[in-house]
C-alpha positions, 0 to 999 in steps of 0.5 A: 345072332343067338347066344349059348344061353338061347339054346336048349341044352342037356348034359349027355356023357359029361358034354353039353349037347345042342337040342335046337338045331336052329339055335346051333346053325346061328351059332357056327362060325363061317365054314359051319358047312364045310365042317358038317360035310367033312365029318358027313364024308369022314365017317361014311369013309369009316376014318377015324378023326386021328386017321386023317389027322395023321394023313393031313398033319394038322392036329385031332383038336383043329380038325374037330373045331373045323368039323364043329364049325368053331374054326373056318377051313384054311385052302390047305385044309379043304385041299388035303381033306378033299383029296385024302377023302376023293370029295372031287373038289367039293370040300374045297368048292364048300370052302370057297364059298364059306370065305366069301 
């Protein structure tokens, strides 16, 4: 597995940013997909992080270390994220799979 020190980085608005994308997939925890694809439909609803923090009741900070791949999705999370988000079983589908 590749360490933070392998990964070619830059400082961009005080925030460390991962150039080799490669490099970042080795890096993500178990629901890695599951967080991308949550954000990828998150924003393309125009959902703020707080919004659906606020709906799902579970705090900005989890969800954004779900989305960033640094903590795995709980089946309630993908459950009520789906729904909130009409994803049709496919969040909880990516859980299933990234917990195997």
């Amino acid at each position: 597995m590749a360490r933070r020190d392998d990964c070619e980085a830059e400082v961009v608005g005080g925030r460390r940013t991962v150039q080799d994308r490669q490099a970042w997939d080795n890096l993500a925890g178990p629901g890695a997909e599951f967080g991308a694809e949550l954000r990828r439909r998150r924003v393309e609803a125009g959902v703020s992080l707080g919004r659906m923090a606020n709906v799902v009741h579970y705090s900005k900070g989890y969800l954004s270390k779900v989305e960033n791949g640094r903590l795995p999705p709980t089946a309630t999370l993908a459950r009520l994220t789906d729904g909130f988000l009409n994803a049709g079983g496919a969040l909880v589908a990516l859980a299933i799979r990234g917990n195997e």
